[in-house]
N, C-alpha and C positions, 0 to 999 in steps of 0.2 A: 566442608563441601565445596567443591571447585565452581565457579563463575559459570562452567558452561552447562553443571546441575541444575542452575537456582534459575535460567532461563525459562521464560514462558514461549511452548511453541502456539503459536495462534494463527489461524485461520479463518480467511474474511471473502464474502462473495458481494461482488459488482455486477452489472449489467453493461454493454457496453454496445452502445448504439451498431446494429448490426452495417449501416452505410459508412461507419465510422472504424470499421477493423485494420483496415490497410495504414490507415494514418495514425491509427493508435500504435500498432508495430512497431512502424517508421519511426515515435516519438519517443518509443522504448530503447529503440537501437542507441538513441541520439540524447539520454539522460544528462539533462547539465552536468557538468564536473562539479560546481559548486553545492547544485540538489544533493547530489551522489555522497558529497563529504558532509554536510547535514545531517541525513539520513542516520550514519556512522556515528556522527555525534551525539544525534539525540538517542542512540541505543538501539536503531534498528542493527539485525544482524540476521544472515543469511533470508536476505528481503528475495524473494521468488512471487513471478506474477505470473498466471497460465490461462493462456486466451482461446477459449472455444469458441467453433466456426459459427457459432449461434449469436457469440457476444457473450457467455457468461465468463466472468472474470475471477479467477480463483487466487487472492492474496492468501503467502504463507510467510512469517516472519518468526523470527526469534528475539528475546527481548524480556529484562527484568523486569522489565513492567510495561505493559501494552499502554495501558490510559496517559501513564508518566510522558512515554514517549510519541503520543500522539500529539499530548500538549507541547510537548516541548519543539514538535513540528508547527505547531500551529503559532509561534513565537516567530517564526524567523520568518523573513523579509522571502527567500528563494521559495518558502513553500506556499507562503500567500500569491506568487507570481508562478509559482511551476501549475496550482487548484485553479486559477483563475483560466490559466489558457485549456486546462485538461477538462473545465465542467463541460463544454460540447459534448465528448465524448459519451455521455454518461445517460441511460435510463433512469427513473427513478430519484433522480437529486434533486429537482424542479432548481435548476440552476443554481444549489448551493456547491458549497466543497466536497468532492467524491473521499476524500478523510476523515470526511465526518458522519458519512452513514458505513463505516469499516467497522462492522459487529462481529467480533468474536464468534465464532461456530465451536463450541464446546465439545473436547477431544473426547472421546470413548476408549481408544487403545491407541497405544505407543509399543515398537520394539525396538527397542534402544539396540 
């Protein structure tokens, strides 16, 4: 079985302070380079983020193991500093890490 079978597609909803959309954009455009190669490290893959005009924020990622690789985000220096300036943004975190309330929405269909 190929690498790109054994992937988990997973899917996660944020909240995202509605005064807060224009600067949340702005700071997607402008993703550190360092975050960026992290992310690749620690197993995310084809990471996609979709920002409705409301603030609801739809994470979709690919990845052998979701939990493995959120730990393994939660390890590094860039993503304690990339959660720390992003918790503003966020509904519902009561100012913790917006990584850490990212829950799995359990897939129903796929067509490959």
């Amino acid at each position: 079985m190929s690498q790109e079978c054994q992937r988990q597609r997973v899917c996660f909803l944020l909240q995202v302070k509605p005064e807060k959309l224009a600067e949340y954009r702005k700071r997607h455009r402008e993703v550190w380079p360092e975050m960026r190669a992290a992310l690749s490290e620690a197993g995310w893959h084809n990471y996609s983020l979709f920002l409705r005009e409301d603030g609801l924020l739809i994470g979709y990622v690919e990845t052998q193991d979701f939990q493995g690789a959120l730990s393994r985000m939660a390890t590094t220096d860039v993503n304690r500093r990339w959660q720390a300036e992003m918790a503003e943004f966020f509904d519902g975190v009561n100012g913790s890490r917006a990584d850490e309330y990212m829950v799995p929405i359990p897939e129903v269909f796929h067509l490959p």
